[in-house]
N, C-alpha and C positions, 0 to 999 in steps of 0.2 A: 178300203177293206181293212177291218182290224185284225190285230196279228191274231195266234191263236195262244189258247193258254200259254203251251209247252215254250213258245218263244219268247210272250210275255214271262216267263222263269228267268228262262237262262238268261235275258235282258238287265230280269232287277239281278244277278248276282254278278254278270258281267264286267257293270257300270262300275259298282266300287273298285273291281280289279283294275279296269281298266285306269283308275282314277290314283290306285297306288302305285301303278307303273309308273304314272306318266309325272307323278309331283316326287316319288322316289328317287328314279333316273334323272329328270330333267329340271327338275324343281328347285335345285340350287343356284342354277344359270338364270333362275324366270322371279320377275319383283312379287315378293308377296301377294298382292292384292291377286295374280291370275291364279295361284299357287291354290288361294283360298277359293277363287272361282271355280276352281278346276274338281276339288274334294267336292265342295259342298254343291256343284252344279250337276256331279255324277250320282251324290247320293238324295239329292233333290230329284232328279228325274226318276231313278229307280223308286223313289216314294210315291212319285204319281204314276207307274206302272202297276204300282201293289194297288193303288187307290182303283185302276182301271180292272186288276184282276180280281181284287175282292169284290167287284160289281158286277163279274162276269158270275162267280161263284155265286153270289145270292141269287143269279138266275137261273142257276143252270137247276136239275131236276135231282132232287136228292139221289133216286136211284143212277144216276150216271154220275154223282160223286167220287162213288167207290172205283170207279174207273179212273178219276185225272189221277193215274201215275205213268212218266217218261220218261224211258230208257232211251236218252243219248248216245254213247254206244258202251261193247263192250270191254269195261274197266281190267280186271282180273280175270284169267280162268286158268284154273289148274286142278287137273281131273275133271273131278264133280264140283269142284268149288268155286261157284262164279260168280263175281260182284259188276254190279252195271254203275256207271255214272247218271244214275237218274234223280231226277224229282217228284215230289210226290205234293199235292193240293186236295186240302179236306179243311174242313173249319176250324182246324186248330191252327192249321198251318196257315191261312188267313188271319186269324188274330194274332198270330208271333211275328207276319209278313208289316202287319200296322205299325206295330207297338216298336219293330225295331228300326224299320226304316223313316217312322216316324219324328220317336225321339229323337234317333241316331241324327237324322238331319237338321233338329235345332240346336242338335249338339254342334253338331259340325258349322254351325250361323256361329254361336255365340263362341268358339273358340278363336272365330278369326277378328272378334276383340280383347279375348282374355289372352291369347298369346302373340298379341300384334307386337309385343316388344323384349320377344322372346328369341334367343338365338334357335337354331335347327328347326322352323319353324316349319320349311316343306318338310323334313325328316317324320314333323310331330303327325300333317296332316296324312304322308303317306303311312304312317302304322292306322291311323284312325280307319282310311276307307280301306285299309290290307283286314282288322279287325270287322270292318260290314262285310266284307266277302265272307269271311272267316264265318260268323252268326250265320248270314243266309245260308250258307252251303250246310249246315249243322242242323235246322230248322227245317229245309226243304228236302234234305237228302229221304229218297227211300228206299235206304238199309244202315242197317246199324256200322257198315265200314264205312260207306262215304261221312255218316254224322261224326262218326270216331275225328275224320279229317276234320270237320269243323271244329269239333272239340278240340280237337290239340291247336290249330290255328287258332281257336282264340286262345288257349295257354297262353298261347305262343308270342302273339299280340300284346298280354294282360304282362307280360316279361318285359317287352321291350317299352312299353306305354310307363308302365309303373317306374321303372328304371332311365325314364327318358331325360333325368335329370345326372346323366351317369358321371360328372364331376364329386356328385354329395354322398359320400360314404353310406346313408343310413338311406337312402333311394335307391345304392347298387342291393342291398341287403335286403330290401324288403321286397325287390324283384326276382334275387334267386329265392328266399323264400317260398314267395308264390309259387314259383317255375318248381321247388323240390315237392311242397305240399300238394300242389296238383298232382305230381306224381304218382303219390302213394296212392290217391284216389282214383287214374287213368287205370293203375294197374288192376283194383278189382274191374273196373270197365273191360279191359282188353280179354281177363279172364271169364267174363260173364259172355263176351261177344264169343269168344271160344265155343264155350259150353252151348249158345243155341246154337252154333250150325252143327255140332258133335247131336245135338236133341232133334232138331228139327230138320235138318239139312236145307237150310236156308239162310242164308241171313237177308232176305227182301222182308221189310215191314210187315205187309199181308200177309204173305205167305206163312210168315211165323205165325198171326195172331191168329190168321185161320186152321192151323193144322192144333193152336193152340189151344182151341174150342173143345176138340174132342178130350184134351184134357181131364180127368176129375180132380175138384177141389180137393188140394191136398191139407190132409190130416192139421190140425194146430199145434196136436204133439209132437208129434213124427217129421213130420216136413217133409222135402223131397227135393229131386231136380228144380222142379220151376222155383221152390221159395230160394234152392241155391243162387241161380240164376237171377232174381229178383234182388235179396241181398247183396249180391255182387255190382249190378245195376248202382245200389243205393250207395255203394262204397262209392262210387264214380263219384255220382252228385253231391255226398258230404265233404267232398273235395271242393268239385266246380262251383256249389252254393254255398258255403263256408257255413256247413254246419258240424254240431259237436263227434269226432272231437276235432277234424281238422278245417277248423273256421280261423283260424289265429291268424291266416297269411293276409285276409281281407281288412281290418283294422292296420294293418303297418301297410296296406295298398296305399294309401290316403297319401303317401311320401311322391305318386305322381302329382303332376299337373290337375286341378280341378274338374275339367271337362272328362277330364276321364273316372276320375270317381262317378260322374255325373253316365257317362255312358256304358262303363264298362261294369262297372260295381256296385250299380245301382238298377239299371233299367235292361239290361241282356246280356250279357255273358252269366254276372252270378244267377241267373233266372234259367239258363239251360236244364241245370239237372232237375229243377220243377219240371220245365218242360219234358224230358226225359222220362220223367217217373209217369206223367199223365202221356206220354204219347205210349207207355209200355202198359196202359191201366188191364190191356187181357190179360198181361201176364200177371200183374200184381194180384188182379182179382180173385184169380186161383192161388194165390200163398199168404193168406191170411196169417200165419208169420211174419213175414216180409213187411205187411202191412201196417200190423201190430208197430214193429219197430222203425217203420217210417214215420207212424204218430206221435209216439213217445219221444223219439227225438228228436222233432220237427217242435212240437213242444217242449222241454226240456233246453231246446237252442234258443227259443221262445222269450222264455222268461230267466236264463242264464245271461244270454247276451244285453236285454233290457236291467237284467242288476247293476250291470256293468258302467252302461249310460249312466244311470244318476248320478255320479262325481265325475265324470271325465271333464277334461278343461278346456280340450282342442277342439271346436267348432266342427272341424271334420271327422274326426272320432269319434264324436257326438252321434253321428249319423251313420259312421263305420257301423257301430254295434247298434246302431237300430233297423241297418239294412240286415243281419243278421236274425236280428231279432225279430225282423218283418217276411224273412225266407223260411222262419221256423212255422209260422203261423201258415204258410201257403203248403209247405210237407204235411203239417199238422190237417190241413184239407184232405189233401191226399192221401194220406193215413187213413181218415176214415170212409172213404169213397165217393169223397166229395171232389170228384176232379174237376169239376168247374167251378165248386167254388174256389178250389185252388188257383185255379188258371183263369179269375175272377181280378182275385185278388193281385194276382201277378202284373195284369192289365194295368188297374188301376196304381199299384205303386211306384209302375214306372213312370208316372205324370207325376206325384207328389213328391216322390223321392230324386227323378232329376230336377224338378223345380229347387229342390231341399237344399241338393248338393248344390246346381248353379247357382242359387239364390249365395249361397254361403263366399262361394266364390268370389260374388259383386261384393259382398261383405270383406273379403279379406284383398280385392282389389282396390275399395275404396280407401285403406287402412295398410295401404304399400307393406302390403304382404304377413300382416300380425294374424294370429288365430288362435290366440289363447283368449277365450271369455271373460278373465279377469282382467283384461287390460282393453274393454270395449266400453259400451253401457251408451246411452244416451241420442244414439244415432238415427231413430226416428223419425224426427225431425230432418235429419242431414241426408237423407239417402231413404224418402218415402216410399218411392216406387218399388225397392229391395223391400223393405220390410212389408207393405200390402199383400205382396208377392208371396211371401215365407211365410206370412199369416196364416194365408188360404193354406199353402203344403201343412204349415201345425197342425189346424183345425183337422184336416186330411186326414192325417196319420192318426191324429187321434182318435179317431171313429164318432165326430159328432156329425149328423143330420144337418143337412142334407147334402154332405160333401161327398166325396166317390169313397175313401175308405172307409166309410159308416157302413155301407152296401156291401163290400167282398169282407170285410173284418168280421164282419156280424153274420154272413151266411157260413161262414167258416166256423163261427164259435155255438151258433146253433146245430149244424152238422156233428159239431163234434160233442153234441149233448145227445143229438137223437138217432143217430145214424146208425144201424146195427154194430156198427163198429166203434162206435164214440160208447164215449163213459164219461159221468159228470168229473171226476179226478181230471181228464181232458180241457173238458170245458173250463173249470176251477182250475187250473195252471193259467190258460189264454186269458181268462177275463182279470186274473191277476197284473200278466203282462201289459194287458193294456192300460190298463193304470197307470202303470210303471211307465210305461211309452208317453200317458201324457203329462206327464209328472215331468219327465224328463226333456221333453220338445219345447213346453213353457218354460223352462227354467232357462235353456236355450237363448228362447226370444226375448226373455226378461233382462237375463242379462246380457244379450248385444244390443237391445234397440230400447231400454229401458231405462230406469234409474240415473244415477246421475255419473258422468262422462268420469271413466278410468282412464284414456286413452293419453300418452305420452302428448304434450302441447307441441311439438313436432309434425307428429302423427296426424294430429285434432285439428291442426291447422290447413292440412291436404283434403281434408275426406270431400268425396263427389262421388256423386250416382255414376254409375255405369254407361259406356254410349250404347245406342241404339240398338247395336248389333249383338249387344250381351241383353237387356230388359226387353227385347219385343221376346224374344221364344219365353222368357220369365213369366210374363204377359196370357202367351198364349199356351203353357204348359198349366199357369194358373186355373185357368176355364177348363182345360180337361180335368184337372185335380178337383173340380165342380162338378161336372155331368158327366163326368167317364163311370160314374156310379150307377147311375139313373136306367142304362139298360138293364141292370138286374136288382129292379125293383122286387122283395122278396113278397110272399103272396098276402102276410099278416098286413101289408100297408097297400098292396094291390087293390086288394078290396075293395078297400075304403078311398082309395082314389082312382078308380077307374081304371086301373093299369094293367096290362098283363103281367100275371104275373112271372119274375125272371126271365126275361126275354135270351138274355144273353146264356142258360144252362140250357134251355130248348135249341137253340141256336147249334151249341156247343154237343148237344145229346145223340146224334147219332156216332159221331166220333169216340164216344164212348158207349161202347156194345154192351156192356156187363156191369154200368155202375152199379152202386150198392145203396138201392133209391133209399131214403131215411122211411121208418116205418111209421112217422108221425105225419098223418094226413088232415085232411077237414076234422075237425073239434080239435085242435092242437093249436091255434093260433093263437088261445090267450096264455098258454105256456111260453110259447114262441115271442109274442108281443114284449110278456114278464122279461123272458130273459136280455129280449132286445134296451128294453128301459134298464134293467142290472149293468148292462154293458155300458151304458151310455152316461148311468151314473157312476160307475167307476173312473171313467174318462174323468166325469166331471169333478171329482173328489182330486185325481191327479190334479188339474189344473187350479183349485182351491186353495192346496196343500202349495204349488210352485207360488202363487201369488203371495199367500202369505211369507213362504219364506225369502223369496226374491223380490216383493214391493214394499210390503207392510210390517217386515219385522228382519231387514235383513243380517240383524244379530245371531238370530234363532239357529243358521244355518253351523254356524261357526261354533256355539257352544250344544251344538248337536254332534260334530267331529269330535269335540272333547268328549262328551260323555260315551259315547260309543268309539270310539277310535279305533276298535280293533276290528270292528267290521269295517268302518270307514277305509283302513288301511288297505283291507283285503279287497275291497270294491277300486280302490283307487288304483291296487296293483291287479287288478283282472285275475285274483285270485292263483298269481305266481304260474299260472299253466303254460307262458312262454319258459321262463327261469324251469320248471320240472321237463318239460322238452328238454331245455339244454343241459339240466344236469345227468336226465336217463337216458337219451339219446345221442345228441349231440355229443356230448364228451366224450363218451365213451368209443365210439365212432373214430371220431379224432385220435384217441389214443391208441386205437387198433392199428391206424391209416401209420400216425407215427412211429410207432415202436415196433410193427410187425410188418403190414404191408408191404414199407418200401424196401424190406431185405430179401424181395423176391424179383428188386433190379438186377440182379444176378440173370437169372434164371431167364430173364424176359430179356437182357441183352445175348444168349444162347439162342433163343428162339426165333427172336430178328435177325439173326444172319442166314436165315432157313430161306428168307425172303430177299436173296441177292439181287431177282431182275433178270439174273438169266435164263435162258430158253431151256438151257444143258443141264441148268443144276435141277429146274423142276423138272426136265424128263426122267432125270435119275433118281429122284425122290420120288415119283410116279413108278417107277421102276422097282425101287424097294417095296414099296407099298404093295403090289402084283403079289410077287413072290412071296411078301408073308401074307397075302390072305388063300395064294395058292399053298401055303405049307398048313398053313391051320386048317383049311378045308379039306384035306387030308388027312390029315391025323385027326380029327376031328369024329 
């Protein structure tokens, strides 16, 4: 007898809990290798539950979709205000159940090589499977409180994972970083979750989106409650997705261990508030506001974050700011009502971008720990299966045919040419970016596994491929970063090969009630087709542009710093926006905290002795309390 949905849920989110009790608690007593059986054996099985639930879901009868949601029991209630511990399963929730439990578990393979000679090693694995409980429960929750717990669980996670190196000064730093910038951006979250249940008296999923129908679209001038509510929404996510302005904590993430750039920072937690923004698409669809400024800064994070990339010198930074620059292009969907191609896109990045990040990893493993590209080159030859491997993820990102981010890159940049909401200024930012994107990924691969060997004759003397346990998920992360595209084939190429076309936005279309279909139908496909070859030759010019100055002329690059320098300088320094934080904020802060703050230790050792402990001093303090609001209600 197979279990039923509702148990197959609470199964896959169980697993990992259960997985970080057991390597947290007991995992310092137990040898490694069970430590490692233990994470990855918990969050292997919950993969092949998703695997069995997502095969139930493609059977089950659309109309009884809108049904699979379950209330485990009663969470919260106070008055009218009741939140349940439940989950909810629909087709998005099926593709974020894949994607994370998926990845997540070749992540969790290849760390018990990349950290096999690593101190606090069950420490490292029990944050990993605390971190998958953390995503499921955020992903499956349905209501905006229990997602809030997932949200902050992975905060909470991405603090302890980034910081897991907590002897290294600039590792404690860029963990509370994170932990404060997420803040700023929970806090419109927490405001926004306010504001629907004060709007709708709900906060359950449905319930909101349904009562949210009756809505009318509000004004583009004017605005209202929901585009409130919607912008606040988006504060959250320009937090959790590291877009503009508070993206800066994601690039210093890079100070943890690899595996976790690889999981956390690449392929699900920074993908939340995408997801967020598409699981709230009723609401957005009514605040074409809201919407406006999810595209423009989804774009704008786009191609700011990709300027960035083209001087950067750490292999992983490399990638910081093009996972950035690759979350800007998935807003940039959903900005203009293209939520699946957003959540297209998202699929797909999580296969090229952790192949990207672990690939880099075997790179800086084979190279006892170096990550600066100036000091690599030639390695090709010495560590094959790494570079074949990061080939395919370049090619990927870059949006050339016929790899998976050719597919969601390009339904994205056409959307946002033709979609009531898109505007060619839109499009003309993204097709820029992506330029820029492969300009910068080749330059990457050029100079690690290219030209001729910078590598200290120490260094050069050790290099070796990776074991087993880190190149098989390389391997097979590779072949999704291949066909993870192919289910949404767009219709300009359907055609002409027999395909359906977009499988994967059909799939994805009832979950979104209210898209904002693009008004470019049949006779549009030789627009469509144009823009697709536009796209793919700008790819192609980036990688032109990196060959020549990384193979063929690698003078060119160096008396390019010279003559331009002063942009070089700004690109190298990320345009001072860390340094303008510290000197508008932080300082200032500091100085308050200094010079004012603390001389109200006074006041606050007065106030701590109010809290003796004794039974007598609070009943007479209760006592006082009586008689003056009996005397003011009197005279009153």
């Amino acid at each position: 007898m197979t279990p039923s949905l509702s148990t197959l849920l609470l199964a896959i989110v169980a697993l990992p809990l259960a997985g970080a009790i057991a390597t947290g608690l007991f995992g310092k007593r137990l040898p490694n290798s069970l430590v490692g059986f233990i994470a990855c054996g918990t969050t292997g099985v919950s993969f092949l539950l998703a695997l069995i639930t997502f095969s139930k879901l493609l059977r089950t009868p659309l109309e009884q979709i809108h049904d699979l949601s379950f209330n485990y029991f009663r969470w919260i209630q106070v008055d009218n205000f009741v939140a349940n511990f439940g989950f909810m399963l629909d087709q998005l929730t099926g593709v974020m159940l894949l994607v994370v439990t998926g990845v997540g578990f070749l992540i969790h393979i290849y760390s018990t090589g990349y950290m096999a000679s690593e101190g606090g090693y069950y420490r490292f694995f029990a944050y990993l499977n605390l971190f998958m409980f953390s995503m499921l429960i955020l992903i499956l929750a349905n209501n905006f409180l229990l997602m809030f717990v997932g949200w902050e669980g992975v905060g909470l996670c991405s603090y302890l994972l980034i910081g897991f190196y907590f002897l290294k000064k600039s590792a404690c730093d860029a963990g509370k970083k994170a932990f404060v910038v997420n803040r700023v951006g929970d806090f419109g979250f927490t405001l926004a979750l306010l504001l629907i249940f004060w709007t709708f008296g709900t906060i359950d999923f449905r319930a909101v989106f349904a009562r949210a129908a009756s809505f009318p679209v509000e004004g583009f001038a004017s605005g209202g409650t929901l585009t409130t509510i919607c912008i606040l929404l988006f504060i959250g996510a320009t937090g959790k997705s590291a877009q503009l302005p508070l993206y800066v904590w994601l690039p210093d993430a890079m100070e943890g261990p690899t595996p976790v750039s690889a999981l956390i920072h690449a392929a699900t937690m920074v993908t939340a508030g995408v997801y967020m923004v598409a699981r709230c698409n009723a609401l957005f669809v009514l605040a074409p506001k809201a919407m406006m400024l999810v595209a423009v800064v989804g774009a704008l994070t786009a191609i700011f974050a990709a300027s960035i990339g083209l001087v950067q010198n750490d292999i992983k930074r490399v990638l910081a700011y093009s996972t950035v620059s690759q979350l800007g292009y998935m807003f940039l969907g959903c900005g203009v009502g293209a939520f699946a191609a957003g959540i297209f896109h998202l699929m797909t990045h999580a296969f090229f971008k952790a192949l990207l990040f672990l690939g880099s990893g075997s790179v800086i493993h084979a190279l006892s720990g170096e990550q600066d590209l100036r000091r690599m080159g030639g390695l090709k030859e010495k560590i094959p299966l790494t570079w074949g491997t990061m080939l395919v993820g370049t090619i990927a990102i870059a949006g050339f045919p016929p790899l998976a981010g050719f597919f969601s890159k390009d339904e994205i940049l056409w959307q946002a040419y033709a979609s009531p909401r898109g505007h060619w200024l839109l499009w003309l930012v993204g097709v820029v970016g992506a330029g820029m994107t492969s300009f910068y990924m080749f330059r990457m691969m050029f100079l690690t596994f290219h030209g001729q060997s910078r590598m200290a004759a120490d260094v050069e003397h050790h290099v070796h491929e990776s074991p087993r346990s880190m190149t098989v998920p390389l391997v097979v992360l590779a072949a999704g970063s291949v066909v993870a595209g192919w289910v949404g084939i767009p219709h300009v190429m359907g055609q002409y090969l027999g395909h359906p076309p977009n499988a994967f936005e059909r799939f994805l279309e009832p979950v979104f009630e209210h898209p904002l279909k693009s008004e470019a139908g049949h006779g549009t496909e030789g627009l469509e087709g144009g823009l697709m070859l536009g796209s793919v030759g700008i790819g192609l010019v980036g990688l032109l542009v990196a060959r020549t100055f990384y193979l063929k002329n690698p003078a060119l690059p160096e008396k390019l710093k010279t003559r331009f320098r002063a942009l070089y300088i700004t690109l190298l320094n990320k345009y001072w926006v860390d340094e303008i934080y510290d000197d508008v904020i932080i300082k200032p802060v500091k100085i308050i905290s200094t010079y004012i703050l603390w001389k109200f230790r006074g006041a606050g050792g007065v106030f701590r002795k109010l809290q003796s402990g004794y039974t007598r001093s609070y009943a007479g303090w209760i006592l006082v309390g009586a008689v003056f609001i009996i005397v003011y209600i009197s005279f009153s």
